[in-house]
C-alpha positions as CSV (number, residue, x, y, z in Angstrom):
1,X,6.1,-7.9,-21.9
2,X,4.5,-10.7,-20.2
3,X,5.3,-13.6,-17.6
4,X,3.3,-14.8,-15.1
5,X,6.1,-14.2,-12.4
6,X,5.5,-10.1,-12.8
7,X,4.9,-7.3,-15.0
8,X,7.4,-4.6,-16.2
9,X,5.8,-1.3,-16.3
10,X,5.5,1.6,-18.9
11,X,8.5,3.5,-17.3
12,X,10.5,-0.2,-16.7
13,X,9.0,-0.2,-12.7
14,X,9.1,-4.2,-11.5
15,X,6.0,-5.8,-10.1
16,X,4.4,-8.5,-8.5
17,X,6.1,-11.5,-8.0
18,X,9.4,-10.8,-9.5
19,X,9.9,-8.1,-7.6
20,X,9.1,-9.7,-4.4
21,X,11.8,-8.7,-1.6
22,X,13.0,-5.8,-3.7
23,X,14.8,-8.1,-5.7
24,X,14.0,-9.3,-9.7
25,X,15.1,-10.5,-12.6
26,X,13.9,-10.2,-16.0
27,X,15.2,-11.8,-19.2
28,X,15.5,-9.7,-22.8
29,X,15.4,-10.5,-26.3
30,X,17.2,-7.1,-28.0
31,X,16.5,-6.9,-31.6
32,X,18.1,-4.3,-34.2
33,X,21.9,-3.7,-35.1
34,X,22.8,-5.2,-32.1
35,X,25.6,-8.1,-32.7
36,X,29.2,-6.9,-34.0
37,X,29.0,-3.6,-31.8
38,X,30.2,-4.5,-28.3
39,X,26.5,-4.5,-26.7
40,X,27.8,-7.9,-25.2
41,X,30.7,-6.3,-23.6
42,X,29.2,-3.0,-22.6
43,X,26.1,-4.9,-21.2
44,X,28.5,-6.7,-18.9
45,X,30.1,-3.7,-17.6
46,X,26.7,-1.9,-16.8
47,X,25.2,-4.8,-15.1
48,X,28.7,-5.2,-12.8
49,X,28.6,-0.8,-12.4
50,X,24.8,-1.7,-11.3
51,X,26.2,-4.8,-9.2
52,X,23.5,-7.3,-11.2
53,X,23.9,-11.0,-11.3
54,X,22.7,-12.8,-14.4
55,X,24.0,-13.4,-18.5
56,X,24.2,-11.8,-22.0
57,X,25.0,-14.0,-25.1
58,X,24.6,-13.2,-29.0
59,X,21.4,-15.5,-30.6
60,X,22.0,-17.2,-34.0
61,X,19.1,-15.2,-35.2
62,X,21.2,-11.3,-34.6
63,X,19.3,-10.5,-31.3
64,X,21.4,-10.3,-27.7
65,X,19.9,-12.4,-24.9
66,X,20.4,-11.1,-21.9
67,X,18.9,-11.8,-18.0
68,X,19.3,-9.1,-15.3
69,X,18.8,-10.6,-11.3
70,X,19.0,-7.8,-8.4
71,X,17.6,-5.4,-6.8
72,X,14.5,-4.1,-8.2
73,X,15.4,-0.5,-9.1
74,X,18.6,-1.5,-10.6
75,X,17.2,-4.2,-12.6
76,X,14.9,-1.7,-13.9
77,X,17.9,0.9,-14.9
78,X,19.6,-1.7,-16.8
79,X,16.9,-2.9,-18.6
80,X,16.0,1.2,-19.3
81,X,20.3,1.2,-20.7
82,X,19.5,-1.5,-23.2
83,X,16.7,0.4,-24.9
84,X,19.7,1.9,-26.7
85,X,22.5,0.1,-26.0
86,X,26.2,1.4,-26.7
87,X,27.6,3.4,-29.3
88,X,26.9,2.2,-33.1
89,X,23.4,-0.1,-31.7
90,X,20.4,0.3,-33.5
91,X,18.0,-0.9,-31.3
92,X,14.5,-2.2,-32.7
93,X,12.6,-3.8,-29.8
94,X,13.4,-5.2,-26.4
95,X,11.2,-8.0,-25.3
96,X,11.1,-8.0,-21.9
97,X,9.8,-11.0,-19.3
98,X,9.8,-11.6,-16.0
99,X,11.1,-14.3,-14.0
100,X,11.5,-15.5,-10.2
101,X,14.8,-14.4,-8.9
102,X,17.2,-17.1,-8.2
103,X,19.8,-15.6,-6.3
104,X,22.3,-15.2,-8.9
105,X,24.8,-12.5,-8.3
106,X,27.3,-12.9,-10.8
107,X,27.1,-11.5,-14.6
108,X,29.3,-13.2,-17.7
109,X,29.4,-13.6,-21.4
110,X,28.1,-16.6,-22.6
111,X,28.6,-18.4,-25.5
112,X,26.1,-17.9,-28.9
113,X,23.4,-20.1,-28.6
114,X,22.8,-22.2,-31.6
115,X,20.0,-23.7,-32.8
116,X,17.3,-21.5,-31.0
């Protein structure tokens, strides 16, 4: 976990910076079984349930990128949900960072990124 925007503590709690006004955002890297078992899909649909602005896309490489931009707390639940992802997800690792909010309030698919 690092980022010099804010920290991510052990139990997922947002500080510093990124959480400033209650709101953060955080971008992951999910490694594991993770592509081909709807952890796109199912990301999307907790990050709209948590009302979360931000992305997920598949990387070339068989992790899910994802970025998470909200309130604090809820931030920190979604990022806590992709620890183990949906049904049939092996999670390995989720690299975590924190970033400055930028006030988005949307959350969609995007496409896999190529050459990254």
């Amino acid at each position: 976990m690092s980022g010099s925007e804010g920290t991510i503590g052990r139990q997922g709690a947002i500080r510093g910076q990124a959480a400033t006004r209650g709101r953060a955002r955080v971008r992951l890297l999910v490694s594991g079984h993770v592509q081909g078992v709807g952890f796109r899909d199912s990301t999307r649909q907790v990050a709209e349930m948590l009302h979360l602005g931000g992305w997920v896309r598949n990387v070339e490489d068989g992790r899910v990128e994802t970025v998470f931009e909200g309130p604090a707390a809820e931030v920190a639940r979604a990022v806590a949900w992709c620890r183990n992802g949906p049904p049939g997800a092996r999670v390995a690792e989720v690299d975590v960072e924190a970033e400055e909010p930028v006030g988005e309030t949307t959350f969609r698919i995007r496409r896999t990124e190529y050459g990254v």
